[in-house]
C-alpha positions, 0 to 999 in steps of 0.5 A: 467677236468680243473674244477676237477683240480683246486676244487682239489688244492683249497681243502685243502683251503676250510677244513682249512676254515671251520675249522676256522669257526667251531672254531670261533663259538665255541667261540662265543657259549661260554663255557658254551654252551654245544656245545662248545666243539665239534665245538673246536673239529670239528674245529681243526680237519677240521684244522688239516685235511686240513694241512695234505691235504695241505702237501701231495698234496705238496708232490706228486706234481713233482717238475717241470711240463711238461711245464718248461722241457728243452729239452736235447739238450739245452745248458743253460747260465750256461754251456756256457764258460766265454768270453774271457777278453779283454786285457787291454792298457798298460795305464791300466794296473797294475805294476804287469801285465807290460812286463819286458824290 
């Protein structure tokens, strides 16, 4: 079923693919081919499609996987509290912060 997955997410790929292809032999018809027409037809429409494809896939897709879900009961980095600030020597410190005598 991996094989299925992955010709699926590849689809929208292989449309916008093939309607570059149809495009760039319309153009090396010609215009004055009557064909022409219908492969720039054929084409943007494979183009188009694709991108619709593109987009939805994109849209259905959850926004995280199953894989990279925290359990509840983690506790992140950002969660946590700030270290404490290590006091400074009196040498260091600034007039502002020096005990009144």
């Amino acid at each position: 079923m991996q094989l299925f997955s992955i010709i699926f997410e590849r689809l929208p790929m292989v449309w916008f693919l093939l309607g570059l292809l149809f495009n760039a032999l319309a153009l090396y018809v010609g215009f004055e081919n009557k064909m022409s027409f219908i492969y720039w037809a054929g084409g943007w429409a494979c183009c188009v499609y694709g991108l619709a494809l593109y987009f939805l896939q994109h849209r259905e897709r959850p926004r995280q996987s199953a894989k990279t879900r925290l359990s509840p009961n983690f506790i992140s980095v950002g969660a946590t509290n700030i270290a404490p600030e290590i006091p400074k020597s009196e040498g260091e410190a600034t007039p502002e912060e020096t005990p009144a005598d």
